[in-house]
C-alpha positions in Angstrom: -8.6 19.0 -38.6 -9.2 16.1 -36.2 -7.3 12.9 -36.2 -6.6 9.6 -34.2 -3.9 10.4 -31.3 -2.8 7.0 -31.1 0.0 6.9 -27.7 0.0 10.4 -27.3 -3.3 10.2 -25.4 -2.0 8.4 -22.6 -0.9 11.7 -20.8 -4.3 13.5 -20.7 -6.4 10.6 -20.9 -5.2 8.4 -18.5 -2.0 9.9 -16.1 -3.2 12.9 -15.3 -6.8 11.7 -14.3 -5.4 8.6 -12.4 -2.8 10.2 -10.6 -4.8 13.0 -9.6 -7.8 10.2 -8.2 -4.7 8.9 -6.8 -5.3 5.8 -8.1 -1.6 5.0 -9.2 1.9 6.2 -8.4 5.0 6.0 -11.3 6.0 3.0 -9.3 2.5 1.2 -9.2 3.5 -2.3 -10.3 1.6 -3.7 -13.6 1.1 -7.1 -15.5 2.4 -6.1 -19.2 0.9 -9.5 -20.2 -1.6 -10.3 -23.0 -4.7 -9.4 -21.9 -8.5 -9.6 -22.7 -10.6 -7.2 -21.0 -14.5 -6.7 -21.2 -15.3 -3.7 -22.6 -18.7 -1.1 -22.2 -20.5 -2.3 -25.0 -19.9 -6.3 -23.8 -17.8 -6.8 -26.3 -14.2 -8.4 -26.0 -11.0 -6.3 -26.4 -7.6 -7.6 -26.4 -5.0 -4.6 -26.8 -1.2 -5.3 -28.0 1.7 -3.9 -27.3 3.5 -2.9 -30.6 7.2 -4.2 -29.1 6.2 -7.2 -27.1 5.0 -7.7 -23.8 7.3 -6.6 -20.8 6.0 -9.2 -17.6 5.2 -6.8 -14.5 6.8 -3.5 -14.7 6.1 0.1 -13.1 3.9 3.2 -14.6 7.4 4.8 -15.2 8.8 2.0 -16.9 5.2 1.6 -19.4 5.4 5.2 -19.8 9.0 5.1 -21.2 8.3 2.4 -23.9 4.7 2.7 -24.2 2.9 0.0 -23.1 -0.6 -0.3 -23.8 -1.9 -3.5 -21.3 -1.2 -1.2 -18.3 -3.0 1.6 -19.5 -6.1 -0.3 -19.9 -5.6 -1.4 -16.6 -5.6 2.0 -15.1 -9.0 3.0 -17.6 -10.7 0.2 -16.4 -10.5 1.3 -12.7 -10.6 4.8 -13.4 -13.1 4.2 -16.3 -14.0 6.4 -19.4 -16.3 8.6 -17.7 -14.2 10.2 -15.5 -11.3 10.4 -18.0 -13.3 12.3 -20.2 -14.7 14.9 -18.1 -10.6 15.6 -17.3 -10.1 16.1 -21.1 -13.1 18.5 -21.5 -11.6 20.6 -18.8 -8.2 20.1 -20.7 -10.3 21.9 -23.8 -11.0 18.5 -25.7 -14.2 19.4 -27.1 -14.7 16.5 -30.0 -15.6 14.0 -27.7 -18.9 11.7 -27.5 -20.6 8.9 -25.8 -19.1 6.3 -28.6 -15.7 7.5 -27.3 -17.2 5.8 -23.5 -15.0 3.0 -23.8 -11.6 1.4 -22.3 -10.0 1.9 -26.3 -10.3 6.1 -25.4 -7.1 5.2 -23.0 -5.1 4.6 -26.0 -6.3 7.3 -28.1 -9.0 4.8 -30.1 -11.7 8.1 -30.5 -14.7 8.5 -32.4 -14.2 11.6 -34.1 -10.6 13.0 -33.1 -8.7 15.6 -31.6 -7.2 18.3 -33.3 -3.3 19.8 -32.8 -4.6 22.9 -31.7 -7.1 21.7 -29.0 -4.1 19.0 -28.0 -1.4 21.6 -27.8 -3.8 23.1 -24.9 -4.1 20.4 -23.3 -0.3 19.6 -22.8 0.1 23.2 -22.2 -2.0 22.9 -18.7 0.5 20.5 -17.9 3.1 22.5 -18.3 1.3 25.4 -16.8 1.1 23.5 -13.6 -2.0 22.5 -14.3 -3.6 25.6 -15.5 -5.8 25.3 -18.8 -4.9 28.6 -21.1 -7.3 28.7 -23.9 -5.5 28.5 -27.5 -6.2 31.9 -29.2 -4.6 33.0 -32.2 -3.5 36.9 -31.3 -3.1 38.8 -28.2 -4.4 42.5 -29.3 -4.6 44.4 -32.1 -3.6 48.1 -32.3 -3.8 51.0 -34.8 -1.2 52.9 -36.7 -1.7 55.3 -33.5 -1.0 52.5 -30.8 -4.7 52.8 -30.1 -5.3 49.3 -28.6 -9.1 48.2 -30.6 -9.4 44.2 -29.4 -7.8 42.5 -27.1 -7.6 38.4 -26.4 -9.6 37.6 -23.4 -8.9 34.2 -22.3 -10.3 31.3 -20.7 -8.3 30.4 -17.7 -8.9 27.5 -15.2 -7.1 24.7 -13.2 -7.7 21.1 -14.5 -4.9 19.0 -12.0 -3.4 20.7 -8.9 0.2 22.0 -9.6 1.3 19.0 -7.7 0.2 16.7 -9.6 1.8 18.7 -13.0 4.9 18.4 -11.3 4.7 14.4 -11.0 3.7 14.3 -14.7 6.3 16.6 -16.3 8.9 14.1 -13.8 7.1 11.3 -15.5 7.4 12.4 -18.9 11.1 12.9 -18.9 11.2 8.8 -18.9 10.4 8.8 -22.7 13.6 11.1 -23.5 15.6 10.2 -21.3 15.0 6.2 -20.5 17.4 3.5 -22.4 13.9 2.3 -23.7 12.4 5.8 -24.3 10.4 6.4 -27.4 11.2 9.8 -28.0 15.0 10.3 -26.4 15.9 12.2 -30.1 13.7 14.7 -28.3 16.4 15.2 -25.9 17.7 19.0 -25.3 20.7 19.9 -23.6 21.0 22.2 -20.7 16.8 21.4 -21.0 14.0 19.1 -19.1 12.4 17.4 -22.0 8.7 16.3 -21.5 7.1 14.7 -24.3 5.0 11.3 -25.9 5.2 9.7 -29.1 1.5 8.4 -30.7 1.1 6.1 -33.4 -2.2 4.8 -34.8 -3.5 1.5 -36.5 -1.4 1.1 -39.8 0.5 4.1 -38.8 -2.4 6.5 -40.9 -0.8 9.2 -38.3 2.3 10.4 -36.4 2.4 12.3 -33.5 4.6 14.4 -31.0 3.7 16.2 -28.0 5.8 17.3 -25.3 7.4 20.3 -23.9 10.1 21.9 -21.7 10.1 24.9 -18.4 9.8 27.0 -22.1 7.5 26.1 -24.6 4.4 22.9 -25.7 4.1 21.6 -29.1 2.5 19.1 -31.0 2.9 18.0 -34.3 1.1 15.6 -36.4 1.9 14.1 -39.5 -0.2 12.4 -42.1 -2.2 12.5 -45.1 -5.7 13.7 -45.8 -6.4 10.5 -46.9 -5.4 7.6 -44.8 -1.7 6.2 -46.2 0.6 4.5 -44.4 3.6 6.0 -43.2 7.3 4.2 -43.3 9.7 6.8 -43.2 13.0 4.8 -42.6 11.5 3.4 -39.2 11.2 6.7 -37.8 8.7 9.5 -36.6 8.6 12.9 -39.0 5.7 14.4 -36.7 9.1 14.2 -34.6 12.0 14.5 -36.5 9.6 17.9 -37.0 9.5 19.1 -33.5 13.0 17.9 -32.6 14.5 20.5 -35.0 12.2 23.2 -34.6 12.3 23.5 -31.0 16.0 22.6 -31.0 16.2 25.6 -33.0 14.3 27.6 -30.9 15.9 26.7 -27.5 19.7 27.6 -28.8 19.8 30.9 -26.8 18.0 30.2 -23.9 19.3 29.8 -20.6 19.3 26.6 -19.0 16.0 25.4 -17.5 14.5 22.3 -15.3 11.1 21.6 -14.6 10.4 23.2 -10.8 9.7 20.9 -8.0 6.5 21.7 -6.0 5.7 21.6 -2.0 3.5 19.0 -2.1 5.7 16.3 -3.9 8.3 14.1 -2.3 10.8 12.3 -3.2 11.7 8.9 -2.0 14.7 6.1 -2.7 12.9 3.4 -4.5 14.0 -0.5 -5.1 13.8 -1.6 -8.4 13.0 -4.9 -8.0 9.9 -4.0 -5.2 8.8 -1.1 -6.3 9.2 0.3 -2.5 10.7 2.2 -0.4 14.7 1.0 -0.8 16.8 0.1 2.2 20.3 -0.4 3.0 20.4 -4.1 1.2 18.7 -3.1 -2.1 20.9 -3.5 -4.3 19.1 -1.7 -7.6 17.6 2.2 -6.4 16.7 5.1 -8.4 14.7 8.5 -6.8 11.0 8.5 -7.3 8.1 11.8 -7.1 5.7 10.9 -4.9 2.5 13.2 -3.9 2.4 13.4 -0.3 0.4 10.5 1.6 1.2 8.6 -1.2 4.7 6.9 -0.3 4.4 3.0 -0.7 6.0 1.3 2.2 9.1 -0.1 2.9 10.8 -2.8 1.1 11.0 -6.6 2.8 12.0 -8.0 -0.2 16.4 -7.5 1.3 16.8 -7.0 4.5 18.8 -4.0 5.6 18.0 -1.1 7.4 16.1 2.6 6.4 17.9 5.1 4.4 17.6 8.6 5.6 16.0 9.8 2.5 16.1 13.7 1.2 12.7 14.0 1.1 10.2 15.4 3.7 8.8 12.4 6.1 7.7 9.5 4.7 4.1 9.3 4.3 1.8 6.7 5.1 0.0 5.5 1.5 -3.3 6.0 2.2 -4.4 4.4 -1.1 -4.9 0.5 -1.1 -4.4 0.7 -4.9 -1.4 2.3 -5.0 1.8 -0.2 -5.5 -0.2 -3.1 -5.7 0.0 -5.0 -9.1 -3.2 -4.7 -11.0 -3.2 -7.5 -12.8 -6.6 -7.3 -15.2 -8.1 -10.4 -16.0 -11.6 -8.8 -17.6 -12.9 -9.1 -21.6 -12.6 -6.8 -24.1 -12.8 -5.9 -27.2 -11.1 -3.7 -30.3 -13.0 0.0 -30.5 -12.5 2.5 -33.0 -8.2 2.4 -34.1 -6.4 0.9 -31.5 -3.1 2.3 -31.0 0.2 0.4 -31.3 2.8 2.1 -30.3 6.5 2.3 -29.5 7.9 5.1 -31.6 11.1 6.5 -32.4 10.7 9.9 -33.7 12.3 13.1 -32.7 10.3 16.3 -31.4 10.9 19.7 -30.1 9.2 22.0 -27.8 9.6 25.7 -25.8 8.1 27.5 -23.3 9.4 31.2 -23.5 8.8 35.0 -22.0 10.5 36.7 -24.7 9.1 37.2 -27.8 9.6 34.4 -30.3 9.7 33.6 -34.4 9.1 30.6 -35.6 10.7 29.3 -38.7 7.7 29.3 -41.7 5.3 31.4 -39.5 3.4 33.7 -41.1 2.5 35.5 -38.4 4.8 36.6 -35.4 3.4 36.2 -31.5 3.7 38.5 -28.7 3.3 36.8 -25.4 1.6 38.2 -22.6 4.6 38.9 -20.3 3.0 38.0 -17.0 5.1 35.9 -15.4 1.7 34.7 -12.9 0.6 31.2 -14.1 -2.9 32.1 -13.5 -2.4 34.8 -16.6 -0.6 33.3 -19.0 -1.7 34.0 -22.6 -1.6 31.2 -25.6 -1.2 32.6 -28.7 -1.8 30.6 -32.1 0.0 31.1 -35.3 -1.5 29.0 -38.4 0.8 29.0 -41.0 0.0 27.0 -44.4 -0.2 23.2 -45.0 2.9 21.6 -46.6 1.9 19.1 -49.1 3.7 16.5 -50.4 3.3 13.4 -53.2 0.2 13.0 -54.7 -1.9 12.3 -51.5 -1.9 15.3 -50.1 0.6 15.1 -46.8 -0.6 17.5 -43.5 2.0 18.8 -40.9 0.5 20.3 -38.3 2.6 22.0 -35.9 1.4 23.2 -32.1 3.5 25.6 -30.0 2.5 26.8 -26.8 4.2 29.1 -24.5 4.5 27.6 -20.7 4.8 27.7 -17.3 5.8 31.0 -15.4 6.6 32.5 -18.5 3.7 32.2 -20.8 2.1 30.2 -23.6 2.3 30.2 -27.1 0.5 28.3 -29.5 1.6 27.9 -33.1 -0.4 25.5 -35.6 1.0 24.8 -39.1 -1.5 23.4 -41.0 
């Protein structure tokens, strides 16, 4: 099954590519104003924003309500073709030349992605940036304990573990933000990653996120394309919110795990730069190293002494500058809108782990090296509901440290 990812692209598609080019920080400044852009084909595309349009705003702030303008922004100078050889490292596999377009940034595709193949790629995030190949059993062993086949993995590093650790920081924003999109999604005693996706007509609804524990994904939608209005909310998230609540009740506390290669920096609001004594609005930013922006002269005061290692000098002329996109465009493929409220669910676990409606238990490889972490996939049977058939497809991937499950529900 492949669908339209709507939102829930962004991630893959867009951050992870960009801030790896180092092409934007979460405090690169952005026009959230109607916009035309030229696209690939000549045409003209004009992208909307599903709540309104925000005026100039960070990449954490866009990432917390989901924006769309911005991320355009950043496609258009990172540009399709190096997104997309990103997402086939990520294990995207479905993609084409008609997907070569500034639309792929918010999930407008040709032929679709699949839970499965999506789960995978959210996983490497989680992984610190180590791609675990999906597979859907770890051995198999006689009545004798005579081991016959065994699950031999692809393994490889898509984004440095640096730049995983700025995303999952990032990716909090949507849980925990006043304007978050996904803060039912929220877990306590957890770090909560994850990104809400809507597509054109809402035709489908989707989840993905995860925590130091466990990725999923779940989509929701019918097999033939039907609106969804489910009392203004998400299922695809209402789904992973009380699945992975449920499977997170025991575990011990956990937060995502800072890396040597990030800093962290007091930021001004209002500039976007590095805060001083007068700035009256601050919150703590992730920064990779060399890409600090520099200090605020919007209030006058003098330098904090900051937590973080030595300020860096930003050596990129893009980053914390307003791009402010001025280019034609036009519509490819379904557009996302987007700006949902829907709950979600995820966990990352080294102990063994059943899954509500699974009809298949998973035994994760116990390595606790990220390098050898095992995904293991589950598919249980589609649910179907009303006289459309209705599809919930369900994602779960063991993460991080401790390893990677997968779990599809189709």
């Amino acid at each position: 099954m492949k669908r339209q990812t709507g939102s829930s692209m962004k991630p893959l598609a867009v951050l992870a590519p960009a801030i790896s080019e180092k092409l934007i920080t979460n405090v690169t400044v952005f026009a959230d104003t109607p916009t035309t852009f030229t696209d690939y084909n000549g045409e003209l595309y004009s992208p909307t924003n599903y709540d309104g349009y925000k005026g100039s705003i960070t990449l954490r702030q866009a990432v917390e309500s989901s924006q769309n303008i911005p991320f355009v922004q950043i496609m258009e100078n990172l540009t399709p073709q190096v997104s997309i050889k990103y997402l086939k490292k990520m294990g995207i596999t479905t993609l084409n030349e008609k997907d070569v377009n500034l639309s792929l940034s918010l999930g407008g595709l040709d032929e679709g992605i699949s839970p499965l193949e999506f789960a995978g790629g959210y996983g490497a995030i989680a992984n610190n940036g180590i791609y675990i190949e999906p597979t859907f059993y770890t051995k198999i062993d006689t009545l004798s304990n005579k081991t016959i086949l065994k699950s031999s993995q692809k393994k490889r590093r898509v984004i440095s573990k640096d730049v995983a650790c700025i995303l999952k920081q990032l990716l909090t924003e949507p849980v925990i933000g006043s304007n978050g999109t996904a803060k039912y999604c929220n877990i306590s005693g957890m770090d909560v990653a994850a990104k809400t996706g809507t597509t054109n007509d809402n035709y489908d609804k989707w989840l993905c996120g995860f925590t130091p524990y466990y990725t999923a994904v779940c989509w929701f939608g019918f097999d033939m394309n039907e609106s969804i209005n489910y009392n203004h909310q998400n299922p695809a998230g209402l789904i992973w919110s009380s699945i992975m609540k449920n499977i997170h009740l025991n575990l011990p506390n956990a937060k995502f795990e800072m890396s040597r290669g990030v800093v962290t920096e007091t930021i001004c609001r209002d500039s976007g730069k590095v805060a001083n004594s007068s700035c009256p609005n601050t919150f703590t930013e992730y920064f990779l190293k060399g890409t600090v922006p520099e200090n605020c002269t919007q209030h006058s005061g003098s330098n904090l002494n900051n937590k973080s290692n030595q300020k860096q000098t930003n050596s990129n002329k893009k980053t914390n500058t307003e791009i402010n996109s001025t280019n034609t465009n036009t519509e490819n493929n379904s557009t996302v809108n987007e700006n949902d409220a829907s709950p979600t669910t995820t966990q990352n676990n080294t102990a063994n782990s059943t899954i509500q409606n699974t009809t298949t238990n998973t035994v994760p490889n116990t390595n606790t090296n990220v390098t050898t972490n095992t995904t293991n996939t589950v598919q249980n049977n589609t649910n179907t509901t009303n006289s459309s058939n209705t599809s919930i497809t369900n994602s779960i991937t063991q993460n991080n440290s401790l390893t990677n499950n997968s779990v599809s529900n189709e």
